[in-house]
N, C-alpha and C positions, 0 to 999 in steps of 0.2 A: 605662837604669838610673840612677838616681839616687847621688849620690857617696857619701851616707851609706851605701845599703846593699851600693856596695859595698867597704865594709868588711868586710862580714860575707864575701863571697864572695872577699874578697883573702885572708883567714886560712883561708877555709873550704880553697882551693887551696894553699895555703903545708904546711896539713897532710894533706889528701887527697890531693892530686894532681887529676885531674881534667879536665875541658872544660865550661869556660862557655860555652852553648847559648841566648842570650838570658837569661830570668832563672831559668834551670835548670842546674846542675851537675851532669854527667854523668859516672856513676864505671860503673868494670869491672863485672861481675856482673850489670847490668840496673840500676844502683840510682840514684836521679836525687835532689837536692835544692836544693828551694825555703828561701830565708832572708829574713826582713825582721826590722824593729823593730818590735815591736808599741805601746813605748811609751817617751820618749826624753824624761832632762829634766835638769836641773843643778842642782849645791845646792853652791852656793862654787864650789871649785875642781875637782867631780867629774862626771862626765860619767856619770847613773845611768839603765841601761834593762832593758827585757824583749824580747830576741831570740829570735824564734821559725822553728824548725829542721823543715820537715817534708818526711821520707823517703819517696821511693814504690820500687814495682818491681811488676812485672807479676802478683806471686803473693799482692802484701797485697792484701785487701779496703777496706781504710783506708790512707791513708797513716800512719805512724807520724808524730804532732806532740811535737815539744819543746820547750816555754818555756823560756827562760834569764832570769833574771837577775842583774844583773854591774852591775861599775862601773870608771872607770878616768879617771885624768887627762883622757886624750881620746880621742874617741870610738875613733878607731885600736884603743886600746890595753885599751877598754872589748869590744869586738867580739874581739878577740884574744881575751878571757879568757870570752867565752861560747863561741867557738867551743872550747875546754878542754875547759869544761866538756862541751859537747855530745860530744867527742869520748869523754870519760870516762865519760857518763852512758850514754850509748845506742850510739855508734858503737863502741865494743869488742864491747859483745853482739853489735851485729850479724853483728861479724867473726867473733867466737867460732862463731856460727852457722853461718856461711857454710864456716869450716875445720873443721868439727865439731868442735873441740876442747872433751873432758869434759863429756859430756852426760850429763845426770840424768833417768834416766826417770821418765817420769808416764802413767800408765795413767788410763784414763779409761771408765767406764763410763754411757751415757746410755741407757735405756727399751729395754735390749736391746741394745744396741750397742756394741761394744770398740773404743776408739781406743788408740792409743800414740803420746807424744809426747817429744822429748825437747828439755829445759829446758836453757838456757843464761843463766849468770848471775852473772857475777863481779864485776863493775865495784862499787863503791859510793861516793859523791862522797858527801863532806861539807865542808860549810862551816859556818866560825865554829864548832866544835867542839874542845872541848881536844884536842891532837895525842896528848898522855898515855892517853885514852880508847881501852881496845881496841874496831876496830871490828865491829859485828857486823852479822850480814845479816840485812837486814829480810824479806826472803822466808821465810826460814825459821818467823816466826809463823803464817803462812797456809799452808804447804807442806800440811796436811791437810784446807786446805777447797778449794785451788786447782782441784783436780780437777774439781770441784763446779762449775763456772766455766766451763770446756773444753766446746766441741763437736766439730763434724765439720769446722771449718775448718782449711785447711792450715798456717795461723799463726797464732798470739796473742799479742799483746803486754801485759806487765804493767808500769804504771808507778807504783814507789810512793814520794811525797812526805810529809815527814813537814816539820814547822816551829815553833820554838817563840819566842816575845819575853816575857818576862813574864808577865802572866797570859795570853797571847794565841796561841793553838796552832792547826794546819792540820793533819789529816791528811787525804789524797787517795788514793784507791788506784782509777786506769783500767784495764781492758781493753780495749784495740784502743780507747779514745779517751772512752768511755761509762763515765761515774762510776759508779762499784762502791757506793753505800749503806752494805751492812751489812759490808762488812771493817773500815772503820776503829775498829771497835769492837777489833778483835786489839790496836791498835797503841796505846790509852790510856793503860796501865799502863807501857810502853815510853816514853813521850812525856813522861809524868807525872813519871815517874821517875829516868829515864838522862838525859831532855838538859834543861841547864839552860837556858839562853836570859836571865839576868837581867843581862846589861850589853848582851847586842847577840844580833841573831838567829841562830838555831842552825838550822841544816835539813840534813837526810840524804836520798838518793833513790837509790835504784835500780833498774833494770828487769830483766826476766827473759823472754826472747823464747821461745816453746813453739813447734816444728815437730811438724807431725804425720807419723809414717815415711810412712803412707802417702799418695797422691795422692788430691786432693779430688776426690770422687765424686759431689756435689752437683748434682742433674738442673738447676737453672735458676741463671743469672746473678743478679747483683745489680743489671743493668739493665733485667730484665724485673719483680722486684719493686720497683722504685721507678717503671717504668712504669706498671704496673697500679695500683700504688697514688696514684700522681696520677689516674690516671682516675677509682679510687674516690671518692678525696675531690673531687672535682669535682663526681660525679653524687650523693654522699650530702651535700652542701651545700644540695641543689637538690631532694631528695625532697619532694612533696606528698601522693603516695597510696601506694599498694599497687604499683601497677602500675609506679612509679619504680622502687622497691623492687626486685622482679625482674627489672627491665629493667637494673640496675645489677649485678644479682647474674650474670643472663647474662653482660654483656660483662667482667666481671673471670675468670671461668668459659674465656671465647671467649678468652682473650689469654694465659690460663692453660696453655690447651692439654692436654695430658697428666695436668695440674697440681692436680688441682681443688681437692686439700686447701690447697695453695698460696692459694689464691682466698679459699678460707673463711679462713684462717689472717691474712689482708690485709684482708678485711671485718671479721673479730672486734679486731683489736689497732686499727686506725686511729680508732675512739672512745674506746678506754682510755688511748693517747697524748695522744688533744685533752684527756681528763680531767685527766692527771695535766701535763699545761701550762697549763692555766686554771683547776685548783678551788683551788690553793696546799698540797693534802694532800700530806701526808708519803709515798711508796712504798718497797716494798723489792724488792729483785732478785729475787723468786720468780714461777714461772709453774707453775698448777696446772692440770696436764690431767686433768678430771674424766671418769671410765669413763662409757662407754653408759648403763649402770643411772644414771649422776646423784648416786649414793651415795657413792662413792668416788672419790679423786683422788690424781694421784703429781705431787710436787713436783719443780720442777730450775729452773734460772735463766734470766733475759732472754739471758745472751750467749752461752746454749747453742743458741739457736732464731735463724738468722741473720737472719730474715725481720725479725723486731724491729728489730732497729737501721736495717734497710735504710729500714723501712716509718717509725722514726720521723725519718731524715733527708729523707725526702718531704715529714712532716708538718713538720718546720721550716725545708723550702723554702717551701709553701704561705701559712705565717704571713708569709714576707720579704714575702707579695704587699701584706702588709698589708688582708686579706681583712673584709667585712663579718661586723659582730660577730654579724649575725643569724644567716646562714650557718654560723661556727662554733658557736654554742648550738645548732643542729638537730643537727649531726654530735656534739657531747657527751652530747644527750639520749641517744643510744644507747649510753650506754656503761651498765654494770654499777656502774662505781665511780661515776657520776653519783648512778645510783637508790641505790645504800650514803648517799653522801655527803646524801643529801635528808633519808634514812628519821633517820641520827644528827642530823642540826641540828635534825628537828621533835621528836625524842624530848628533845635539848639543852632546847629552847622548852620543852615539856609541862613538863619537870622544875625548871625558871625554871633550869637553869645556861647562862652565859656562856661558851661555847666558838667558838674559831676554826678556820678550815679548817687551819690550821698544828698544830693539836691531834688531829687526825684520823692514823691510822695505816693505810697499806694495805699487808698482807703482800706482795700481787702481784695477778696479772690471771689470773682461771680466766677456761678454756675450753673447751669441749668440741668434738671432730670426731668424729661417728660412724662412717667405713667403719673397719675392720676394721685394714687395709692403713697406715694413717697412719703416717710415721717422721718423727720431727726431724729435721730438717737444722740 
């Protein structure tokens, strides 16, 4: 381990407690944490960086990540005050979690399905904000679309950054790591408004961690979906005919097992994903699952359906490969939002207007599965 970082892991023990494990921090509970510098530099006499904080345990699906950044005479003393922060921002909630203490229920209704979860969420750091300023919680703007949000996983985590300089404003709002689109519209009016930012910068965050009472009951891993979906995107890179086709659709089916909506669910989203990483269109968190008849559709979100995120961290393994451009335009042409995106630019042409792909809006990614028996997971 390198001496700078450990800085981070001297403060991080100073206030945890703990066992350094090579370059893992090993806390009571199951709960282990990685720290570096993501980005480290000096301006006079201050030593200014972004420390990034990421928690695991056996029951996230994601690790919990947290940026920090901080400054400080020297580095020592710059690392000190991220690991603070870190501990104020997210490591309280955790705690709070862990000892139940004052859980706020959230019920959760998905396509037939009743979850109950209970929300923990008290911490809220601010910086460079008037201390005079009573502070409020940012959770509570969304508290009635949160729901809307939640699936069948046994954790989720909410992290919400809010930032303002001048004319110059950030609002971020993650679950479980994957930027949320259409919340930060809650929080404009709020940003606009309440925090000034006009001699130095202003930012509030908070997180809010949701357990679900009960135990995940979800038939497959999250390793068998990023399995199956490398295999996909391998053999749909490489499709020439018909018979690729279903020879592709077999072995996702074959590895599926039990699974099969699983398979089709893995074959329909991995061209919507190459879409919305390579056309530069705009998407929003929706997922329409259109009835048998084709007519009708019922809407709910990407971080309700877990297979998404699984399937879209496969596809930005694939891109690391630095993959032939050809390859990726065969596996885009399948997507739905391709053919949308074609049909608006020629209509754009016909009409002489000048529109760019950054102009384009896609609500979300319909989909259809026929059997009967089909549940979200």
């Amino acid at each position: 381990m390198d001496n700078e970082r450990k800085y981070l892991y001297d403060a991080l023990m100073e206030r945890l407690d703990g066992k350094l494990e090579g370059d893992m921090l090993v806390l009571p509970g199951g709960f282990s944490i990685k720290a570096w510098f993501d980005r480290l530099k000096e301006d006079k006499d201050l030593k200014i960086i972004v420390a990034v904080f990421s928690v695991y345990h056996k029951d996230f699906d994601e690790p919990i990540i947290e940026p920090v950044d901080t400054q400080g005479k020297t580095l020592k003393e710059a690392a000190g005050a991220a690991v603070e922060i870190f501990h104020a921002a997210l490591w309280r909630t955790i705690k709070q979690a862990e000892e139940h203490r004052e859980p706020v229920h959230v019920p959760v209704e998905l396509l037939g399905e009743h979850y109950d979860f209970d929300m923990y969420c008290q911490s809220l750091v601010r910086m460079g904000v008037d201390t005079n300023k009573e502070p409020v919680s940012l959770v509570k703007f969304i508290m009635d679309v949160i729901p809307k949000y939640l699936g069948s996983k046994k954790y989720y985590w909410l992290r919400i950054y809010l930032a303002k300089h001048k004319d110059k404003k950030v609002i971020e709002i993650r679950l479980n790591g994957s930027v949320c689109v259409e919340l930060p519209a809650y929080f404009e009016e709020f940003v606009d408004e309440e925090m000034d930012g006009s001699e130095h910068v202003e930012c509030e965050k908070q997180y809010a961690l949701f357990v679900q009472r009960e135990d995940d009951k979800c038939p497959f891993s999250k390793d068998l979906v990023m399995d199956i979906a490398a295999e996909t995107i391998d053999r749909m890179a490489d499709i020439q005919d018909a018979e690729d086709y279903e020879g592709m659709i077999r072995k996702a089916e074959l590895m599926a097992g039990d699974n099969k909506n699983l398979a089709t669910e893995i074959r329909i989203l991995i061209p919507e994903i190459f879409a919305k990483m390579t056309l530069g269109t705009r998407e929003g968190d929706s997922l329409f699952l259109v009835a048998p008849d084709g007519e009708s559709s019922t809407e709910f979100k990407k971080s309700q359906l877990r297979s998404y995120f699984y399937v879209q961290q496969a596809v930005l393994m694939y891109f690391k490969t630095k993959p032939d451009k050809e390859k990726v335009r065969r596996i885009v042409a399948n997507s739905a939002s391709y053919k949308a995106y074609c049909r608006a630019m020629e209509k754009a042409k016909e009409e002489g207007n000048d529109i760019k792909a950054e102009d384009l809006y896609v609500p979300g990614i319909s989909y259809r599965i026929d059997p009967g028996n089909y549940k979200v997971w």
